[in-house]
N, C-alpha and C positions, 0 to 999 in steps of 0.2 A: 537367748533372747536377742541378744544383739544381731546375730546372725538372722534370725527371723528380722529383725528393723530392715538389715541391710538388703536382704531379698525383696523386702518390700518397697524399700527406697527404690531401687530398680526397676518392679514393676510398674511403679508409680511413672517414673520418668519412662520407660517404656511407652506408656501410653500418652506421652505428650508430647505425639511430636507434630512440625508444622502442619498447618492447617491449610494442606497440598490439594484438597479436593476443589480446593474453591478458584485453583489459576485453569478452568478450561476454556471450552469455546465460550459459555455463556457469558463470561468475565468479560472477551474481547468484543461481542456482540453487544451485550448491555452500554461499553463504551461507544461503539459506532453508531448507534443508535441515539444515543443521545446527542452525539454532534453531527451527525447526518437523517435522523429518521429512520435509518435503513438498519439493520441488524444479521447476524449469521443464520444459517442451517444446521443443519445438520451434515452436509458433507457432498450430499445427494439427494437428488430432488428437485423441486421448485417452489417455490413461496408459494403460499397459499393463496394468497389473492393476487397471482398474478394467473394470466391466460393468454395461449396463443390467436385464442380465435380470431381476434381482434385486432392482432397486430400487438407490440410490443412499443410501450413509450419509454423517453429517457429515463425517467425516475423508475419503471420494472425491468428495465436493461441492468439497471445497477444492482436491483434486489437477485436478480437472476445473477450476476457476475460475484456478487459477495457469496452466494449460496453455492457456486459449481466452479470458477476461475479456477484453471489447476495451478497456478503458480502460487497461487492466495492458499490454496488448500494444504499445499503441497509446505507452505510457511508453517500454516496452523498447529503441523505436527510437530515442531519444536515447540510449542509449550508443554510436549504431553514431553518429551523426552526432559525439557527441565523440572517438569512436576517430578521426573521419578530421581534425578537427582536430591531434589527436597527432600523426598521420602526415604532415600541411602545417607541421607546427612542427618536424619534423625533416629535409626536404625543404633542400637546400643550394639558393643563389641560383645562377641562369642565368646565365653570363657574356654580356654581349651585345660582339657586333661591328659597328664599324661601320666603312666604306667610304666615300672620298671618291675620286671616279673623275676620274681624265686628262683634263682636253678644256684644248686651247690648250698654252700654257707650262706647265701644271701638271703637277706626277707624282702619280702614283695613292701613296693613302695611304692606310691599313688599321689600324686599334686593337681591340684586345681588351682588355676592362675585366671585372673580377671582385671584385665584392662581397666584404670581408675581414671587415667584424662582425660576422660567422657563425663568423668563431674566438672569440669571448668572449662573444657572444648566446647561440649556439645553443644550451648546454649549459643555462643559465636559461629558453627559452621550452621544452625541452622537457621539463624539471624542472616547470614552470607547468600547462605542457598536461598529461601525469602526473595530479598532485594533479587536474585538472579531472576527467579520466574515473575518478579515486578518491572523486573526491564523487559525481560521478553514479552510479557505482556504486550508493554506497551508501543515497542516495539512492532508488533503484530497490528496494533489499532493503526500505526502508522501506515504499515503496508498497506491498510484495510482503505485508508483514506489515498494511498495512490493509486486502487485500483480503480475507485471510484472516482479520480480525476481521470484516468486514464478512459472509463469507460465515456464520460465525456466527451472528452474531444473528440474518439472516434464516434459516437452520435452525431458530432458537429460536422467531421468530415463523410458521414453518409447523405448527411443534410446539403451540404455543397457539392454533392459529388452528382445529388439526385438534382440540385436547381441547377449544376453548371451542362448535366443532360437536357434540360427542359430549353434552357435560354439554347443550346448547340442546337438543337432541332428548329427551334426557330428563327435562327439567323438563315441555317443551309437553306429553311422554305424560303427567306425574303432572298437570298442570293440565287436560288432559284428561277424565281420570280424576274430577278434583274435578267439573269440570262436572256429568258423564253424574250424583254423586252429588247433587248439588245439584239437578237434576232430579225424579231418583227423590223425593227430599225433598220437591218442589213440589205432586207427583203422590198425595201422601201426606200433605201440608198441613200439614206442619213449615215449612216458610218462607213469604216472598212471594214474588211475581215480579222484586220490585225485587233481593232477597237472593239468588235465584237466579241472576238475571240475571248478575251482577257476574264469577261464575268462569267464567263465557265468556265475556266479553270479555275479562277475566285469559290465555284461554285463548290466544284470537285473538293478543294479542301475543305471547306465547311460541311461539307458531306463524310471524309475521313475524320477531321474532329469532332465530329457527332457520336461517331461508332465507336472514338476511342473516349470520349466522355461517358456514354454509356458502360463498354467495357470496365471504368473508373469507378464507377457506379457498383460491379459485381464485386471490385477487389475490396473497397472500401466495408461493402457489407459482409463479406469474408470475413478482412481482419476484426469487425465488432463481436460476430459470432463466436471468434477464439477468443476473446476478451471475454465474451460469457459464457464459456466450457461450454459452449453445447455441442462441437464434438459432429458425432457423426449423429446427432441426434434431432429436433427439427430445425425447420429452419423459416423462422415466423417473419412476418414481413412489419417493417416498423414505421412507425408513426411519426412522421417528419414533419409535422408541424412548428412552424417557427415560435422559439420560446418568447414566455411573456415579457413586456419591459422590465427589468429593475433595476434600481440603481442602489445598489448595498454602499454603504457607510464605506468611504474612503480616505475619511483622514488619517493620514502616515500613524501618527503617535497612538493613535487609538488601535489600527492594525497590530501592532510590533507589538502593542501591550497585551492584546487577546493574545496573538500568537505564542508568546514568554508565557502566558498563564496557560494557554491550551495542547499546544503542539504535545505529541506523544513523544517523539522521540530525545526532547529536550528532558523530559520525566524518564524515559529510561536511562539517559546520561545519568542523573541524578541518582538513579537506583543504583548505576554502574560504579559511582563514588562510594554511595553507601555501603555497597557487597567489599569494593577493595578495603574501604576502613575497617570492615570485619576482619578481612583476611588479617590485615596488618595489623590487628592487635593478638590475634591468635598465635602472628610467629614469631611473638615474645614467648611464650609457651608451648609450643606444641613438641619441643625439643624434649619435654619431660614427660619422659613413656611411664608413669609411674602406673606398677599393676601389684593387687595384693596375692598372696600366695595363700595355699588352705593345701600345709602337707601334713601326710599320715602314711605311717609304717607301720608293720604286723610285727611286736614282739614277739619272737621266736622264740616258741619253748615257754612264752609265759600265755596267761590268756589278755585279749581286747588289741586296741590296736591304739599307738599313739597319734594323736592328733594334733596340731599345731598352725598356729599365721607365720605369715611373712609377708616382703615384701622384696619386690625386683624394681632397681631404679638404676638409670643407666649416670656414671660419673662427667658430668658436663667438662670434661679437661680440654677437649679438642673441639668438638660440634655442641656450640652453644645456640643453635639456630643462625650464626652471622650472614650465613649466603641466601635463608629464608627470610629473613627481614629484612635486608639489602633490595629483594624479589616485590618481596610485599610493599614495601615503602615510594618503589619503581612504579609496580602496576597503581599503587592509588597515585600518585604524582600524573601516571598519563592520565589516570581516570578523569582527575580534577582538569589538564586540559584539554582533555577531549569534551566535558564539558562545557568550556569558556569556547570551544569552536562549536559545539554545537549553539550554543545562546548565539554567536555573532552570525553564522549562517544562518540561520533562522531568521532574522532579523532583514539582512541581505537578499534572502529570495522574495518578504514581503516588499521589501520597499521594492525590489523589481517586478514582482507579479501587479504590485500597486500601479509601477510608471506604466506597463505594458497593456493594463488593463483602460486606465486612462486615454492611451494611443487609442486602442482601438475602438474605445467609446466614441473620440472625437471622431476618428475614422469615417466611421458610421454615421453617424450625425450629419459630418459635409457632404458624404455620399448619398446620403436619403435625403437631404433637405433641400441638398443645393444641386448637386449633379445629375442625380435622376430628374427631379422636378424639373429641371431647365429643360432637359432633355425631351419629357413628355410635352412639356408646354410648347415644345420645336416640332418634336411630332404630329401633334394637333395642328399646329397650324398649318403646316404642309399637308396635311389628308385634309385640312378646310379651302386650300390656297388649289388642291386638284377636282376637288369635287366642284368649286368654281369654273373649271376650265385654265387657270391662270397658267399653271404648270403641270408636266409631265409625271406618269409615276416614280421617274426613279429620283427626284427628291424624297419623296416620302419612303421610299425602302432605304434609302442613305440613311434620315432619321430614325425610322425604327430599326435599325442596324448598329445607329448608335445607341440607340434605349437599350437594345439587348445588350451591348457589352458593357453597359454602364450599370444595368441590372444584375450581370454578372459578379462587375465589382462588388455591388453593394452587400450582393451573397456572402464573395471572399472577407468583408469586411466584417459582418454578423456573423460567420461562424470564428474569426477571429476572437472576435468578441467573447464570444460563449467560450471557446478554448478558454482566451483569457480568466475569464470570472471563474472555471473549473480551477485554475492553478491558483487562483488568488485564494479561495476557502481551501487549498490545500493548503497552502501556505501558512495559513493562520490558523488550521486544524479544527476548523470546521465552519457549516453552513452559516454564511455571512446574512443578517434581517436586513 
């Protein structure tokens, strides 16, 4: 009877082990999702409601990159390798048998030995194992969210690469323009040849930075397309419409606090403490290999066979575990401050993703409101000041020469901008209202 408990005690625990099925992709998907909208694949593929026909916007750039990024992918498969750890850390020991066989005066002798510190282990390395595929987890959400800042800013520099092509074409046409008059001028013997010369050559380089703008233009759309694994596969042309205003919540204390409550990786710190304080109460014990014995021998010459317990316990005189808990006590001590460097980093990149996001806001703001605007309102009145007869064309190519590089800036400044606001919801681990 007791032996029947005991086999059953085993089975029982057998089938209890951690609840490893539930760390895969949908885990880390379910999380991105809720702090981005955006969730995983299956590996390969493309989200369902996305299409190329159309061209490809920021927000299906990123559903496309979480679904196919090989580097993201290539992450994802650590969790399957820590799930199978879970699964070896709930895994009961093998009993082994072993057999000493009859020859001569000997009788045949037989022991069955089974590992017993899996009664007061097991419940610690799979509490250990747990916390690991909870860091890795969350760890993975994390990646999940730099890829998705990542795939950002290069939307952002597709976006400048495509308006600083638009504005280069149309400075080389008004420097163009200046030549053909500076000619006519030559021809007419208002200038010299040295005088005239000069806005063709002016010309010629607004002509080469055109081509190398454009050229900017092909690299920049490269590096997005390896950002969203699409490989040698199509290559859909994207929606560069400039993003809507908003202006997300930016007071510091309010940042720092979402951030401590949401960032992934500060959770798997925490899990990384958790796992070491398992370790380190386990290597108070694990020194004791105690296993029970089940021997029997053939009475020779009588009939049955005798049967008997025991047990194997090693004498703790020398290795009392002192170098394993010396270990264990080490890795939770860095755990705990690797966690107090993660909390203070965290903390540090928002308040800089904060100040930097603010820069570029104002950026933008004096470049739109104030620089361009003057700018246009100088233009205008020069194309009002020629069509009068008062002055010559090349005021007004001067001006719209300055609108175009002011227009430029304003570009460089908005996609700053949008960089910024990408790293600032990284920062604070997810989509800012």
């Amino acid at each position: 009877m007791r032996l029947s408990n005991l086999v059953l005690a085993v089975g029982v625990l057998a089938g209890c082990a951690g609840n490893a099925d539930r760390f895969d992709r949908s885990l880390v998907s379910a999380e991105l999702e809720e702090r981005t909208g955006r969730g995983l694949g299956p590996g390969t593929g493309m989200p369902p409601d996305v299409t190329f026909d159309d061209g490809l916007t920021e927000s299906e750039s990123v559903a496309v990159a979480l679904w196919n990024n090989p580097g993201f992918q290539l992450a994802l498969a650590e969790l399957g390798i820590q799930r199978a750890e879970l699964v070896q850390a709930g895994l009961l020991p093998n009993p082994v048998l072993s057999v000493l066989f009859p020859l001569g005066p000997k009788q045949l002798e037989f022991a069955a030995k089974l590992p017993l510190e899996f009664l007061w282990l097991r419940p610690g390395r799979l509490a250990a194992a747990e916390y690991d595929c909870e860091k890795v987890a969350a760890l993975l959400v994390q990646a999940g969210l730099d890829v998705i800042r990542d795939v950002r800013a290069a939307f952002a520099d597709v976006r400048l690469a495509a308006r600083r092509a638009e504005l280069s074409d149309e400075v080389a046409a008004l420097l163009d323009r200046g030549s053909e008059l500076a000619q006519a001028r030559l021809r007419a013997g208002d200038v010299s040849e040295l005088e005239a010369a000069a806005p063709g050559v002016e010309a010629l380089g607004a002509r080469a930075d055109a081509a190398r703008a454009r050229r900017d233009v092909a690299a920049a759309r490269e590096q997005l397309r390896a950002l969203l694994g699409l490989g040698e596969g199509p290559r859909p042309e994207f929606v560069l419409r400039p993003p809507g205003e908003e202006r997300p919540v930016v007071d510091e204390a309010v940042l720092v606090s979402r951030a401590l409550a949401a960032r992934p990786d500060l959770r798997a710190a925490e899990m990384g403490v958790q796992a070491s304080a398992e370790r380190a109460g386990l290597s108070n014990w694990d020194f004791l290999a105690l296993s029970g014995i089940l021997d029997a021998n053939d009475r020779k010459g009588k009939d049955g066979v005798e049967v008997g317990p025991g047990a194997e316990l090693p004498i703790p005189l020398f290795d009392r575990g002192q170098g394993r808990r010396a270990r264990a006590d080490a890795e939770l001590e860095k755990a705990s401050r690797h966690y107090v460097a993660v909390r203070e980093r965290i903390a540090a990149e928002v308040r800089l993703a904060r100040v930097r996001y603010l820069a570029a806001r104002e950026a933008l703001e004096i470049s739109r409101a104030q620089i361009v605007a003057t700018l246009e309102e100088a233009h205008r009145r020069a194309e009002r000041a020629h069509e009068a007869g008062e002055t010559s064309a090349l005021p007004v190519l001067e001006a719209a020469r300055r609108l175009a590089d002011a227009r430029r800036r304003e570009a460089e400044s908005e996609a700053e901008l949008h960089r910024a606001k990408a790293e600032l919801e990284r920062s604070v681990g997810r989509n800012l209202p």
